[in-house]
N, C-alpha and C positions, 0 to 999 in steps of 0.2 A: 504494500500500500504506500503511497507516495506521502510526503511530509502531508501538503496541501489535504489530502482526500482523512488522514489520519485527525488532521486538525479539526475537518469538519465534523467527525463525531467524536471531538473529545467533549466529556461535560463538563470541565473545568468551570469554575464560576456558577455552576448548578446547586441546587440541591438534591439531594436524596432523602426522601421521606419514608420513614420505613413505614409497610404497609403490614396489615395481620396477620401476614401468609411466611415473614418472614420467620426462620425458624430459630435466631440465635435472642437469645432472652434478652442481652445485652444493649440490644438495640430495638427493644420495645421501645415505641412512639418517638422514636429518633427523628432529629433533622441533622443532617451532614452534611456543612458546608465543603466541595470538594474542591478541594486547592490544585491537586493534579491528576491528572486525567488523558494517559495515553497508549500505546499496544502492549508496554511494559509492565502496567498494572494501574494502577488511582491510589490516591490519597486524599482522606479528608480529615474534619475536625467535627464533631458532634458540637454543638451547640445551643441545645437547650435539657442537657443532662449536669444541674450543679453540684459539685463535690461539698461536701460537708465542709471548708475552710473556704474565708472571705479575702478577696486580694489583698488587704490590709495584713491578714496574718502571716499570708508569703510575704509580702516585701519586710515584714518585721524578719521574718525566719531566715530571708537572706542581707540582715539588714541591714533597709535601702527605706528613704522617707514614704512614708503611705501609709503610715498603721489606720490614719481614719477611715482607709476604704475601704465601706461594707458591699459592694460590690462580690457578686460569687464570680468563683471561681468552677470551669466545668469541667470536666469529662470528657476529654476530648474521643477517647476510645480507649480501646485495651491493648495497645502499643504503645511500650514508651512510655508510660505513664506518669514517669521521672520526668520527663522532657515538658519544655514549655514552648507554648505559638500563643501568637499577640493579634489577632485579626481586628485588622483598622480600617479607617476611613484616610487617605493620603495625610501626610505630613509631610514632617521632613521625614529622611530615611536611615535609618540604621543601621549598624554592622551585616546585618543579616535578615534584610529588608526584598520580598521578590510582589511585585505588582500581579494582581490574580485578575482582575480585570480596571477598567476606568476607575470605579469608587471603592476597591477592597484592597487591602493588602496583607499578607504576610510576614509577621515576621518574627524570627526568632532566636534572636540575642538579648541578653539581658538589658542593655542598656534601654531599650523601649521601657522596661516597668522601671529603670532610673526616672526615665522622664516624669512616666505614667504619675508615680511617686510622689516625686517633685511639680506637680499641677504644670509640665509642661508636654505633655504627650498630645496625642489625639484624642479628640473630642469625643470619639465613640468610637468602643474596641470592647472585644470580648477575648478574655484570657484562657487558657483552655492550659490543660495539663493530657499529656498520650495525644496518640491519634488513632485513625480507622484506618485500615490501609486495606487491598487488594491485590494480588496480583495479576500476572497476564493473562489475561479472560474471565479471573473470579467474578469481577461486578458485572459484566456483558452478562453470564451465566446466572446470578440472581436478578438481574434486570430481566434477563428471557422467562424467569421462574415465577415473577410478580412480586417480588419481595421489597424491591422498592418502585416508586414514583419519582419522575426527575421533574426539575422547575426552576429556570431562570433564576438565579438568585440577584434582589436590587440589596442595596447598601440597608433602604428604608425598609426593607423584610428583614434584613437580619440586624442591624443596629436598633431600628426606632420598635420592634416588634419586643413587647415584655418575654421572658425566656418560656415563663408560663402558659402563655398563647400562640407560640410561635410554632408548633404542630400544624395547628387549628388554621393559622391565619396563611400558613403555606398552602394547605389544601384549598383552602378560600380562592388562593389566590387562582387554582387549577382549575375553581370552579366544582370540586369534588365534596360532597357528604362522605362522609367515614362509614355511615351506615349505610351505602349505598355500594359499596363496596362488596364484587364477588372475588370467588375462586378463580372467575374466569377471564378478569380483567388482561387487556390487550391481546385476546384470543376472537378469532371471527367465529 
């Protein structure tokens, strides 16, 4: 497959909405922001699963100013769970800063939660701990399966959307009821 023909079905910048049919527990009512998206496999960051500690408590734990931020901290998946990503809205850019599309961005090196910390970061960003990840044809292979739903991801779905409704308000966006939902979905 050619660079260009690969590009056009990568879902980079999508979401994936896990659907009922999926079978891993871990990803019950998930949205997965997916950052990459190509023959070699996908990666994404779960985004509305919050871990029990508040970004306040990590920047104390690695301490860096921000103890006041009660802001959660989520779940990004079950890779890595050690590891940190910082999904923003454009700033300036960081050691380890990669543009996911127009209005999102990646990144993850520490110094972003220096900023974050210190009230100089981006206006809006969700902090995530692990990721999701796939390999070469895993997610084709649960997308062929019904397990997940994809959807354009805007900034204003995944930043200005409360973590609690953001399921809900991805479906919305699809135009989908959750109870309307078969086995048989994307099947003629």
């Amino acid at each position: 497959m050619s660079d260009a023909t690969a590009e056009s079905h990568s879902l980079r910048g999508h979401f994936l909405i896990a659907t009922p049919y999926l079978g891993d527990p871990r990803f019950h009512g998930a949205v997965v922001y997916l950052c990459d998206h190509s023959e070699e496999g996908a990666l994404g960051v779960m985004v509305n699963r919050p871990l029990d500690i508040s970004l306040g408590e990590v920047l104390e734990q690695l301490d860096m100013e921000g103890g006041e931020l009660q802001c959660p901290v989520f779940s990004g998946g079950p890779v890595e769970p050690e590891r940190g990503f910082v999904l923003h809205e454009p700033a300036i850019t960081w050691q380890a800063t990669t543009p996911i599309s127009n209005d999102i961005m990646l990144t993850t090196s520490s110094d972003v939660l220096t900023s974050i910390g210190g009230g100089e970061g981006p206006a809006r960003y969700r902090v995530a701990l692990g990721y999701s990840g796939w390999g070469e044809g895993q997610l084709e292979s649960e997308l062929a399966g019904n397990a997940w739903l994809t959807c354009p991801a805007t900034a204003e779905l995944l930043f200005g959307s409360d973590w609690t409704n953001l399921y809900d308000a991805v479906l919305r966006q699809l135009g989908i009821d959750l109870n309307q939902l078969s086995d048989s979905i994307g099947h003629a």
